[in-house]
SEVEXLO-902744 format. One line per 3 residues: number of its first residue (from 1); their letters; for each residue x, y, z of C-alpha. Coordinates in steps of 0.5 Angstrom, whole numbers, plus 500, padded with zeros to 3 digits. Layout:
NUM> A> X/Y/Z  ...
END
This chain:
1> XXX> 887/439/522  883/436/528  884/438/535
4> XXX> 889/433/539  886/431/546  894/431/550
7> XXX> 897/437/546  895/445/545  894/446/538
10> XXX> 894/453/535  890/457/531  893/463/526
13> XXX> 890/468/523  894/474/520  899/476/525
16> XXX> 897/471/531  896/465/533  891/462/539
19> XXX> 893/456/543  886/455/546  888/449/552
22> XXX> 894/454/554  890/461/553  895/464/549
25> XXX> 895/469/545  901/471/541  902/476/535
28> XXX> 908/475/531  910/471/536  910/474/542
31> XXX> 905/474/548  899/478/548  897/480/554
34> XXX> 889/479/554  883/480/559  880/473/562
37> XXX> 873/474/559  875/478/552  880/471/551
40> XXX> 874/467/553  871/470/548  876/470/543
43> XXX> 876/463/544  869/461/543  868/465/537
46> XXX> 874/462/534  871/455/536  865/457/531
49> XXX> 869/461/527  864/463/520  858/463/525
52> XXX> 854/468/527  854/466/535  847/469/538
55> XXX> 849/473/544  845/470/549  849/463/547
58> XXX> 856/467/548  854/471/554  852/465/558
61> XXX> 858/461/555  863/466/558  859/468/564
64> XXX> 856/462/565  850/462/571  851/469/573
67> XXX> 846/475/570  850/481/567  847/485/562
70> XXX> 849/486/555  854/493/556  858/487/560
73> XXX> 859/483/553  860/490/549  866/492/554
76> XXX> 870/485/553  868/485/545  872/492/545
79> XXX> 877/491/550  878/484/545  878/489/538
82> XXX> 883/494/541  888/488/542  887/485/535
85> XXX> 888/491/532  881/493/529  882/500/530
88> XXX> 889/502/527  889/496/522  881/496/519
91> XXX> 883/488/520  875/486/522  876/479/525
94> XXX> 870/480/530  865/483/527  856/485/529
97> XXX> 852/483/527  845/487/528  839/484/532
100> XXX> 843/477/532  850/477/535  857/477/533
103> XXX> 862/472/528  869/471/527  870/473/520
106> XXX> 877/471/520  881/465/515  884/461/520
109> XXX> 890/456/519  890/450/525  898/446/526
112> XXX> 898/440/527  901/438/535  907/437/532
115> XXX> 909/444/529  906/448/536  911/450/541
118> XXX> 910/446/547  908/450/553  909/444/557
121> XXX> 913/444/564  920/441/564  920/434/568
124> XXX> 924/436/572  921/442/575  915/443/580
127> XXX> 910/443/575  904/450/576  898/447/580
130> XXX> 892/449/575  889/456/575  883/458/577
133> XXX> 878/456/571  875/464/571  878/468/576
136> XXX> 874/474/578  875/482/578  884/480/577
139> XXX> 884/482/570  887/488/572  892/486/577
142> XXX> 895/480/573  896/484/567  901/489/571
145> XXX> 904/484/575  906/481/569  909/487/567
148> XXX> 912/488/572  915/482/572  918/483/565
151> XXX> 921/489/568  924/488/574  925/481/575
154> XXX> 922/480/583  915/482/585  912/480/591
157> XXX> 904/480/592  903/482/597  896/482/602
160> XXX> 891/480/608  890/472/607  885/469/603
163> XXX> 884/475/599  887/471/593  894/472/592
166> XXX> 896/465/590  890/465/585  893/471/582
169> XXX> 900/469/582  898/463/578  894/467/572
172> XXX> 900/470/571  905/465/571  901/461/566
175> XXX> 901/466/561  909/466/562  910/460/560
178> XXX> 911/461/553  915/467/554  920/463/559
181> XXX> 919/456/554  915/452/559  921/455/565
184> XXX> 916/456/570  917/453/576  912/453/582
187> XXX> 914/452/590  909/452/595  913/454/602
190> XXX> 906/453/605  907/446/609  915/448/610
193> XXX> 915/448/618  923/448/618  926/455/616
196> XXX> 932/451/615  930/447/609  929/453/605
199> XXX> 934/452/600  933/445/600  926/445/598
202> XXX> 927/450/593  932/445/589  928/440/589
205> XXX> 922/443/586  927/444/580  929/437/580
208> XXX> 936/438/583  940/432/586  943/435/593
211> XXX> 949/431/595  952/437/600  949/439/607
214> XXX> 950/446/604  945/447/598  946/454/595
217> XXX> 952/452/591  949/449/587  943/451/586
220> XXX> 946/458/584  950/455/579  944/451/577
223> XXX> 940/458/576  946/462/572  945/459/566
226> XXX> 938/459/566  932/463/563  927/462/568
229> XXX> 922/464/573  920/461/579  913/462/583
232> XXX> 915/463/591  908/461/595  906/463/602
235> XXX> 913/466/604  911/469/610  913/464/616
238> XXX> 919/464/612  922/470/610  926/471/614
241> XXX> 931/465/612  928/467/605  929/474/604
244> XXX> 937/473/603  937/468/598  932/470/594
247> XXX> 935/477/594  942/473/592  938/468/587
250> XXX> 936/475/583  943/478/584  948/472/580
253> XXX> 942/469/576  941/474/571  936/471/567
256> XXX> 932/469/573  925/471/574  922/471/581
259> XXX> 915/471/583  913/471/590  907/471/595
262> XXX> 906/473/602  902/477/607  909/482/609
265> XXX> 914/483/603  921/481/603  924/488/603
268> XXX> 930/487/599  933/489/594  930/490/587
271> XXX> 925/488/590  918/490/588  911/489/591
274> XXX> 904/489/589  900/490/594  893/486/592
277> XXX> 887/489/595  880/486/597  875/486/591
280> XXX> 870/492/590  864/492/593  858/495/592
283> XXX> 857/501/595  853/503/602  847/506/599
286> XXX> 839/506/598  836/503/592  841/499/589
289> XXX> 839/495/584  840/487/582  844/491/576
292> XXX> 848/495/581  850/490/585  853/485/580
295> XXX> 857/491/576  862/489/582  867/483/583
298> XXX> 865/481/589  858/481/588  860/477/582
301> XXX> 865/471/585  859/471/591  854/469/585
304> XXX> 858/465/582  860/461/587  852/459/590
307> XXX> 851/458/582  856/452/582  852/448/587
310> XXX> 846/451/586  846/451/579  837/453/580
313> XXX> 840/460/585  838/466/581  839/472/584
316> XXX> 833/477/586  832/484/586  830/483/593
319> XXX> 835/479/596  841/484/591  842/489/598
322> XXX> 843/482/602  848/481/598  851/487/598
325> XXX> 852/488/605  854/481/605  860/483/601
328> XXX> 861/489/604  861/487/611  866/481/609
331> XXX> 870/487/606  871/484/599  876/478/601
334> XXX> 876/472/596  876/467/601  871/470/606
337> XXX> 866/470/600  867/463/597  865/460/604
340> XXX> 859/465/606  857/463/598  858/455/601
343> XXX> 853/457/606  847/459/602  845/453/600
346> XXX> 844/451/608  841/458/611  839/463/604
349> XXX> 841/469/603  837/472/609  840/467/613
352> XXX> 847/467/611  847/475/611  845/474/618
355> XXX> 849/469/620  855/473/619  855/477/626
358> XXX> 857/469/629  862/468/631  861/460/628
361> XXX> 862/464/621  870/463/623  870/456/621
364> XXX> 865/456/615  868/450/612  870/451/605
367> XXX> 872/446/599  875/439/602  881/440/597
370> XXX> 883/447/599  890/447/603  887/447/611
373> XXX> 890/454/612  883/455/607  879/451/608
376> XXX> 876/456/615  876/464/615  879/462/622
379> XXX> 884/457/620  886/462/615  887/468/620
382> XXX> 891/463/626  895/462/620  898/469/621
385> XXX> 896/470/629  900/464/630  907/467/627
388> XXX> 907/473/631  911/474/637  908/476/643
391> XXX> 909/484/644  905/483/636  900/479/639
394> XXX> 898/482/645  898/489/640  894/486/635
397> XXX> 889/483/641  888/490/644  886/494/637
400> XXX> 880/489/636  877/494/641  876/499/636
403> XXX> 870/500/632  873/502/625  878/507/623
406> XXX> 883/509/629  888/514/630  896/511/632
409> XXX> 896/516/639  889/511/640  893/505/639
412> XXX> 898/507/643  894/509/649  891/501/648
415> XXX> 897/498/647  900/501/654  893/497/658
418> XXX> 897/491/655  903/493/658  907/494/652
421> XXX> 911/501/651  911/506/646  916/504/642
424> XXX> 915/497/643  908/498/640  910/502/634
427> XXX> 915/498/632  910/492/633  904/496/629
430> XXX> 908/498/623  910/490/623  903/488/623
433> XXX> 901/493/618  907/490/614  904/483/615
436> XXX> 897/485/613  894/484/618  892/492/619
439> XXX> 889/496/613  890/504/612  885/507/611
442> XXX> 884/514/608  884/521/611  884/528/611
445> XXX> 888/530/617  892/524/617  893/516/617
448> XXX> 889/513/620  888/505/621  883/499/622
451> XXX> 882/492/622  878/488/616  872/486/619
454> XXX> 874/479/621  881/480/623  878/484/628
457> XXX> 872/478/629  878/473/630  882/477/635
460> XXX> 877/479/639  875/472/641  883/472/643
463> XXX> 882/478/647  877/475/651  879/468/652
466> XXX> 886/472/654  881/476/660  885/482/658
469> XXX> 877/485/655  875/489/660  882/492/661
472> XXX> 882/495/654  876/496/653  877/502/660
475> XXX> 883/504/657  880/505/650  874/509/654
478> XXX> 879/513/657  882/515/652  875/518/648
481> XXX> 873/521/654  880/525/654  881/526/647
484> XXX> 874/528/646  875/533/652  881/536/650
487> XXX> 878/539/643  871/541/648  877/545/651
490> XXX> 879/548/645  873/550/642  869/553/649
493> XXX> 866/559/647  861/562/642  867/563/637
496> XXX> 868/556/634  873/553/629  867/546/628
499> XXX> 872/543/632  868/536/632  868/536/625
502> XXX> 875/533/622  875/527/628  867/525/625
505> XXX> 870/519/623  871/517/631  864/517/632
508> XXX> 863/509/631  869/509/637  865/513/642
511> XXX> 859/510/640  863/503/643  866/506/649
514> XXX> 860/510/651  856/502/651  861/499/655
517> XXX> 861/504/660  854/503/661  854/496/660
520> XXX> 854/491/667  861/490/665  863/497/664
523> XXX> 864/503/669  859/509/670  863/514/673
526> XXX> 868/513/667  861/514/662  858/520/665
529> XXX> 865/523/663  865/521/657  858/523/655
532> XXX> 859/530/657  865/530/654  862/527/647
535> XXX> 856/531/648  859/537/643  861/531/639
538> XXX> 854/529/638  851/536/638  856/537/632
541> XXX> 855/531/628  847/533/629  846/526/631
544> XXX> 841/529/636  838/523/637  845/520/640
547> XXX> 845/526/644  838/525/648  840/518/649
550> XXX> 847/519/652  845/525/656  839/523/659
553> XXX> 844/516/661  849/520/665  845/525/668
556> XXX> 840/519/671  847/516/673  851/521/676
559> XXX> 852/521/682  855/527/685  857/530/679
562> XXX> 861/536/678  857/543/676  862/544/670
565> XXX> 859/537/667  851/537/669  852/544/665
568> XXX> 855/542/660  849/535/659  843/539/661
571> XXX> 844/544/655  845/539/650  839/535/654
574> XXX> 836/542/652  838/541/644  838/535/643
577> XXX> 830/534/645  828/541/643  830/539/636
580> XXX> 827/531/637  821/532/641  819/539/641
583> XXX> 819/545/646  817/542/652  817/544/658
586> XXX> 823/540/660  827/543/655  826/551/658
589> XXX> 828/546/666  834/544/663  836/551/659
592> XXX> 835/554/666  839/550/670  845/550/665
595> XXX> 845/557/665  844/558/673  851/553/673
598> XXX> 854/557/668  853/562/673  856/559/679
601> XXX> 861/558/675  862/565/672  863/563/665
604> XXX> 860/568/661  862/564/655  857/559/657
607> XXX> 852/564/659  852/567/653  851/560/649
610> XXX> 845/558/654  842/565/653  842/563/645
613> XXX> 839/557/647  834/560/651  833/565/645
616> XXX> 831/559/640  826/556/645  823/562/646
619> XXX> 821/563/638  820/557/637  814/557/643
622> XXX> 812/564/640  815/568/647  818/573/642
625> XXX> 819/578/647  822/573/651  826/571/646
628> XXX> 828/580/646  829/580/653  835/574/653
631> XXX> 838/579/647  837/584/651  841/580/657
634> XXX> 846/577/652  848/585/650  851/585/658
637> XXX> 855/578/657  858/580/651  860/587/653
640> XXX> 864/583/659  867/579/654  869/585/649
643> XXX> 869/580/644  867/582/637  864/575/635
646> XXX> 860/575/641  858/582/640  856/579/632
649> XXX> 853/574/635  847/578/640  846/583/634
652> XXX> 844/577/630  839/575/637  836/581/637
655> XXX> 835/582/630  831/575/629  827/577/635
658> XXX> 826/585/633  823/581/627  819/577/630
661> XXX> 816/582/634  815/586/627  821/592/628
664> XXX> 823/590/621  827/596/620  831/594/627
667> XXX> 831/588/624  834/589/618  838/594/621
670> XXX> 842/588/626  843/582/621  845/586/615
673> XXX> 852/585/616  851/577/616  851/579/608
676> XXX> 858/582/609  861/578/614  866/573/611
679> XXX> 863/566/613  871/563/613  875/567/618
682> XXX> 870/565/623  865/559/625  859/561/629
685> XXX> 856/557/633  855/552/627  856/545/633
688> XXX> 854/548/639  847/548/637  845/545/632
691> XXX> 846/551/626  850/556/624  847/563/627
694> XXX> 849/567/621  845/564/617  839/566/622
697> XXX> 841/572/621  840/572/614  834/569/614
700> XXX> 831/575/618  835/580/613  831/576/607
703> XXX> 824/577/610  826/583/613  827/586/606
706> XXX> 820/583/603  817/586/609  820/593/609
709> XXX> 818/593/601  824/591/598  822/584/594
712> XXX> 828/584/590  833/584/595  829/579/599
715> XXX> 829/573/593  838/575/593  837/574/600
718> XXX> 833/568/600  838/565/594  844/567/598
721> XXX> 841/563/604  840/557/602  846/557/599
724> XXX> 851/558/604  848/553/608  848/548/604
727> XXX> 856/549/604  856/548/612  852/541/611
730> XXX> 849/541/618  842/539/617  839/543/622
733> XXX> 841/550/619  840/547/612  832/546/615
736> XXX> 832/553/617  834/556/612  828/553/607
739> XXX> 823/553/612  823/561/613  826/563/605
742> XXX> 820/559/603  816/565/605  819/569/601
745> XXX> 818/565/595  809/566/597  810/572/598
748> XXX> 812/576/591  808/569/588  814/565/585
751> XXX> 810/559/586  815/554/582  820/556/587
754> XXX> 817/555/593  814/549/591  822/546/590
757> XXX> 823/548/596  818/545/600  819/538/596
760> XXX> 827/538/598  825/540/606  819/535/606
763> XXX> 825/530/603  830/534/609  827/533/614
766> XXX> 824/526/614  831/523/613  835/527/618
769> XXX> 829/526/624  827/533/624  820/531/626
772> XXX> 817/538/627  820/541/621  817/536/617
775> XXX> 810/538/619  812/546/617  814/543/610
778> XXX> 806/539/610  803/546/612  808/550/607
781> XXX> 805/545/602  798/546/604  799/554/603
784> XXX> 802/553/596  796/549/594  791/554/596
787> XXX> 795/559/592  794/555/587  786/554/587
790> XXX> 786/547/590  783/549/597  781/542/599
793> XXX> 788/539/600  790/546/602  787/546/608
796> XXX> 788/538/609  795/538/609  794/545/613
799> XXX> 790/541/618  796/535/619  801/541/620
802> XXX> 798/544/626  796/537/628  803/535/630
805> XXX> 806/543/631  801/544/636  803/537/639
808> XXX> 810/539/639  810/546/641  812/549/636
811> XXX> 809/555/636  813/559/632  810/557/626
814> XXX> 802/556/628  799/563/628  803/563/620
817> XXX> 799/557/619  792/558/622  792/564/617
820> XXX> 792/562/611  788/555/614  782/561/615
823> XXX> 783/563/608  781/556/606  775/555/610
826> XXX> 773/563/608  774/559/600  770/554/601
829> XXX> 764/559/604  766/557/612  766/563/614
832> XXX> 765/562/621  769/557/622  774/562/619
835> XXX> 773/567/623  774/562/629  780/560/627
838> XXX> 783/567/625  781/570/632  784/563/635
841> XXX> 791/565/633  790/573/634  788/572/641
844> XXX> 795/567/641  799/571/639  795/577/644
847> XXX> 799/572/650  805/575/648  805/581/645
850> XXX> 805/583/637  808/579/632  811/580/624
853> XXX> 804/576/622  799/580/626  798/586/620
856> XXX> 796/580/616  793/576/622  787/583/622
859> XXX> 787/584/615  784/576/613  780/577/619
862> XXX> 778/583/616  776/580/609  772/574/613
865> XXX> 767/579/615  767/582/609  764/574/606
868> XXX> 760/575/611  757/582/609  760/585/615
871> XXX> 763/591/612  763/596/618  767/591/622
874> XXX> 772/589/617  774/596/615  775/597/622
877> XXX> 779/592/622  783/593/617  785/600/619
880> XXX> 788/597/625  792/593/619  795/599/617
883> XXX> 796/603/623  800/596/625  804/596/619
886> XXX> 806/603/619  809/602/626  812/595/624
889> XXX> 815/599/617  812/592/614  811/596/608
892> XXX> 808/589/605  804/588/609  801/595/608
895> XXX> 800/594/601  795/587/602  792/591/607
898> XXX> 791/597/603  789/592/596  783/589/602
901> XXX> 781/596/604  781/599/597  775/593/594
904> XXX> 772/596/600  771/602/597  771/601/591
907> XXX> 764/597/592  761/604/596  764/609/591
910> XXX> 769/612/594  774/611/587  777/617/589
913> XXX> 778/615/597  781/608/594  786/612/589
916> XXX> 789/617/594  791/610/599  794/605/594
919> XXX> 797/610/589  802/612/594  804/605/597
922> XXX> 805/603/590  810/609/588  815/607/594
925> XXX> 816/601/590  823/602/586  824/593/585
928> XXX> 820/587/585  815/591/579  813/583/577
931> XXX> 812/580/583  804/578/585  802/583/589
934> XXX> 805/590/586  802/587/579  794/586/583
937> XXX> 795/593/586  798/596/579  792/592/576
940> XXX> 787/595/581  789/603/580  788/601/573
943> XXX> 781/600/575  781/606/579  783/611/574
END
């Protein structure tokens, strides 16, 4: 029969029947709870039932201007299938078909209007506003707050303003009106400013005639009768008066239903609360596609309200991280959406987005028929304001100084500026974060709290135009100086616990203290403080280049500052532009007068820590005996200390530098115990300077372990490592790690590994701002492409390398690099380049005595003079390889010069002589048979023999 303009006619089929102008589904007479878009598909294909309905057609029906993709239209057509049965019973009512789309296979029956039960509200009630006509990302939510409802008979929705409460609770009463028989009743508090007619607005929202003063009589006995549910919306500047008779409605009206929304619940009994969070957002994350970003409900209601004005507007790839960010910053609240949406039309996606750190995006107008608590985000939030009490407010104002999550402890020590007492405060936070006008936010340690963004825009406008700003924002510094202090305390020491590391969600805190404090209007003396109290907090988090920043600021403002906080700036000076900007001059001056407060001082914890600090400037400069020396000084400092993790940690100094040197028996001999040590019963030094000095340690072991003839001990070591120092996640002791087990991968000829490592530091170092360590992983890059035959871009990407390490003083690593530079150019026939750049890097090391790379420094020198028929001259040469070597116990580099030495002989006919030498070398290999040089070495004695 044909449809009826004024009535809702229903479509059955098998077990169900489907009322279209409703949205109802109903099996066997009872309501089925079905999702907005699966029902919206349900109804378009039982429209057309018999067609095949392209996909395009229905995606674009139920969708309408918003791009999604096909999975989107799969997942509904599923959620539809499950609900219709199609799995258990085989009843195939949606049916695909291939390459074309979907159809409704079902036989349907249409009732006349007559013989469809009525969904219409009563006359005498207060009927429902009509709902939204597709709500966004609630589907889930309607779905359980309906059956909570069915439950427990009172729910409160409860959430921030404008986040979408009242759309919410519409969805769901109009899907429980068929169940109530059309007993819905819908009562708007909203514009109720007399808490006295509380119960009178009840009754004439259900058509009852009050003839007393007093109206609760009858309208209980009115609600006792009656199978009902009643829709309580915007209760909060009421509830009080609410709160007790809702609780008696539900108590003597059996049958009665109560839905209610508000931004703090009722708290009474039976009362259950649902509260409604902000729609999801896209993530904060590089590359997100157009796709990523509409997979989630924001984005979507953000999309899809430019559309309705702007029905042309379709979304760019360009444009889709904007959009993300848009969402994100307005921390997914429906309202705040829609208007920043409504300003597109005026300013563009860029625009709006940019926009949003105005305080005019507070009174972006919305739609005209909106109720005028809605129609600005400022409206919205004066709303809420305007019904706190005095201590609430004034609490509220004060937590607008913070940036991000905070601590309750932070938020009383704010409060007090605000002359508000402890337990005032509490009881004032606790109420506010009923209210919703504070959000949890999760933690590991403990709960901490924050405001949603434009809570805290909207307040912190109420803050300034109290003039209390300048009060909170000393009281919210002083609480960071003295927190961050505290822990500094704690940790003091080469012995650490990673202090700093649970409280990095502070940071965005300190960062906003730290500005005001050197801002006009902050105060200097009070950032002084506080920069040598986050100095370890910034080292920690290997926020180096914060670091500098904050440092160079407190020093260059300090005025007669005490020793103890200049010592504690210039060495994280030290630090952070040692790892930024290189080994300057400036670095060693700031080490050096650190350690000489230190001294003054008498802390031999510092001293030790600044003695490590000078240790690692000294190996990155190339002073390797330097380097030994603080060792050797470091040695004295912990016998004072008797302490066995300082002993620990100048074993670990003194083995990295007998390393460096080329005592590689010492070395191993110091650092072996880094493998046995347990990293969980202590932390050393991982915040301090940057990285964590066992890891150091076994860096050295590693490479010590090839170097004495033991590759296969070396590459577990290498693995193990890399590995351990992943799990610490700093990002300066992860690039220490690759940097030097890289070499252990070149040297027995691993290629594929080395190659993945250098591709994954290359990657590390240029997202964390290791400038320096970036170079060292072009140049390591240049020498596995000589390794491979490609000798041009070898000795380019070699070239680049020095460019920079040599620009930053970053020595360590230059005499590695000229070396394998000289092999290069000898490759490519320019051998007296070579020569130049070979003698270049000797005579550099010569500045300081010898070094691990000297044996392989002599033996490609030796090798170019070979190139050059210099024959007499290179074995020279390479005897003084070998004799090196041999003092070095670098049995490694023994063998690559004895293999030089050997191809010498061979060419001059003493086999024999050859024979005598690499025979032996190559017997002390018990491991590492396969690696390249032991199978070159075995090949030529094969040749010999």
């Amino acid at each position: 029969m044909p449809d009826n303009n004024d009535q809702d006619s229903a479509i059955s089929f098998g077990a169900f029947r489907l009322f279209p102008r409703s949205r109802l589904l109903e099996k066997d007479g009872v309501p089925l709870h079905l999702g907005g878009r699966a029902l919206d598909i349900l109804i378009f294909l039982a429209e057309r039932a018999g067609e095949v309905v392209d996909k395009r057609e229905l995606v674009k029906r139920v969708w309408a201007d918003v791009n999604v993709d096909e999975g989107s239209l799969r997942f509904h057509i599923t959620s539809l299938r499950k609900a219709l049965g199609d799995a258990g019973e085989g009843a195939r009512y949606v049916v695909n078909v291939p390459g074309r789309g979907y159809c409704f296979t079902a036989p349907l029956l249409r009732a006349a209007p007559a013989e469809v039960r009525t969904s219409a509200v009563a006359p005498s009630l207060q009927s429902l506003p009509a709902p939204l006509a597709r709500m966004i990302g609630r589907d889930d939510a309607v779905e359980k707050i309906a059956a909570e409802l069915s439950l427990h008979r009172f729910v409160t929705i409860v959430g921030p303003g404008g986040i979408g409460k009242t759309s919410v609770a519409l969805a769901v009463a109009h899907g429980q009106q068929a169940g109530f028989e059309g007993q819905v009743c819908f009562v708007d508090f909203g514009a109720l400013t007399d808490p006295r007619l509380v119960s009178g607005t009840i009754a004439a929202a259900l058509g009852l005639t009050v003839s007393s003063g007093d109206p609760i009589p009858g309208l209980l006995q009115s609600l006792r009768s009656r199978r009902m549910l009643l829709l309580f919306d915007s209760c909060e500047h009421i509830i009080d008066e609410l709160a007790p008779l809702a609780e008696r409605m539900v108590r003597e009206a059996p049958a009665l239903h109560v839905l209610a929304t508000s931004r703090e619940s009722f708290r009474t009994e039976g009362e259950r609360v649902y509260r409604l969070f902000p729609l999801d957002c896209p993530p904060q994350r590089d590359g997100l596609s157009m796709a990523d970003v509409l997979a989630y409900p924001a984005s979507q209601l953000f999309v899809e309200r430019i559309t309705e004005s702007l029905s042309e507007f379709e979304l760019s790839e360009e444009d889709a991280p904007l959009v993300a960010d848009i969402c994100r910053r307005l921390d997914g609240i429906a309202l705040a959406i829609e208007l920043a949406a409504g300003r597109v039309n005026a300013y563009g996606i860029a625009g709006t987005a940019s926009l949003l750190d105005s305080r005019f995006s507070l009174l972006w107008r919305g739609r005209r028929t909106a109720i005028p608590r809605h129609q600005t985000l400022s409206a919205a939030l004066s709303w809420s304001y305007d019904l706190l009490p005095a201590a609430e407010s004034a609490t509220l104002r004060g937590l607008s100084v913070f940036v991000g999550p905070f601590t309750l402890e932070a938020a009383l020590a704010v409060a007090a500026s605000q002359g508000i007492d402890e337990a005032e405060a509490v009881e004032a936070i606790s109420n506010l974060l009923s209210k919703s006008l504070i959000a949890t936010s999760p933690a590991e340690r403990r709960l901490r709290y924050r405001l949603l963004d434009t809570t805290r825009a909207f307040v912190g406008d109420k803050l300034v135009e109290s003039g209390e700003s300048a009060r909170v924002a000393r009281a919210h510094a002083d609480y960071f100086r003295d927190f961050l202090h505290d822990i500094s305390v704690k940790s003091t020491g080469m012995q650490s616990t990673g202090g700093f590391l649970p409280y990095a969600d502070h940071l965005p805190n300190v960062r906003a203290a730290l500005t005001w404090s050197f801002s006009e209007a902050g105060d200097r003396a009070v950032g002084v403080d506080l920069a040598a109290a986050a100095a370890q907090f910034f080292l920690e988090l290997t926020l180096l280049t914060e670091c500098h920043s904050w440092t160079q600021q407190a020093l260059a403002s300090a005025d007669g500052i005490d020793s103890r906080k200049e010592m504690t700036l210039q060495a994280a000076l030290g630090v952070s532009v040692m790892f930024t900007q290189g080994n300057t001059e400036g670095v060693r001056s700031a080490f050096t007068r650190s350690l000489h407060l230190a001294e003054g001082l008498d802390d031999l914890h510092w001293q030790l820590w600044l003695l490590r600090g000078l240790h690692i400037y000294l190996t990155r400069v190339g002073d390797f005996h330097g380097a030994l020396g603080t060792g050797v000084q470091g040695e004295s400092v912990a016998r004072k200390l008797n302490d066995p993790t300082s002993t620990l940690n100048v074993e670990w100094m003194l083995g990295v530098a007998h390393h460096l040197i080329g005592n590689q028996d010492k070395a191993v001999q110091f650092c072996e115990s880094a493998m046995v040590h347990n990293p969980g019963s202590q932390r050393l030094n991982i915040g301090h300077l940057g990285y964590d000095d066992r890891i150091v340690a076994l860096v050295a072991l590693a490479r010590g372990l090839w170097l004495s003839g033991r590759p296969d001990r070396a590459i577990e070591a290498a693995r193990y490592t890399v590995r351990e120092a992943e799990q610490l996640e700093q990002p300066l002791t992860l690039g220490i790690a690759l940097i030097w087990t890289i070499y252990v991968f070149l040297w027995v000829g691993d290629w594929t590994s080395a190659e993945s490592l250098i591709e994954r530091l290359i990657d590390h170092a240029a997202r964390h701002f290791l400038g320096p360590y970036h170079a060292v992983g072009i140049g390591q890059k240049g020498e596995l492409l000589l390794r491979r035959g490609d000798i041009a871009g070898g000795i380019e990407h070699l070239r680049r390398s020095q460019a920079t390490l040599y620009a930053t003083r970053h020595r360590i690593m230059t005499t590695v690099f000229a070396t394998a530079l000289a092999e290069g150019l000898a490759a490519q026939n320019q051998a007296g380049e070579a020569l130049r750049t070979i003698d270049e890097a000797i005579a550099q090391i010569g500045d300081h005595g010898e070094s691990f790379d000297m044996p392989e420094m002599l033996r490609v020198k030796a090798d170019i003079l070979v190139q050059s028929a210099r024959t007499t001259e290179a074995e020279t040469w390479l005897q003084q390889s070998l004799a090196l070597s041999r003092r070095q116990g670098a049995r490694g580099w023994e063998l690559r010069g004895a293999m030089s030495l050997v191809h010498i002989w061979q060419q001059a006919g003493r086999k024999r002589d050859a024979q005598a030498l690499l025979a032996p070398l190559v017997a002390q290999y018990h491991e590492g048979l396969s690696s390249r040089d032991l199978i070159a070495a075995k090949a030529l004695l094969s040749v010999l023999n």
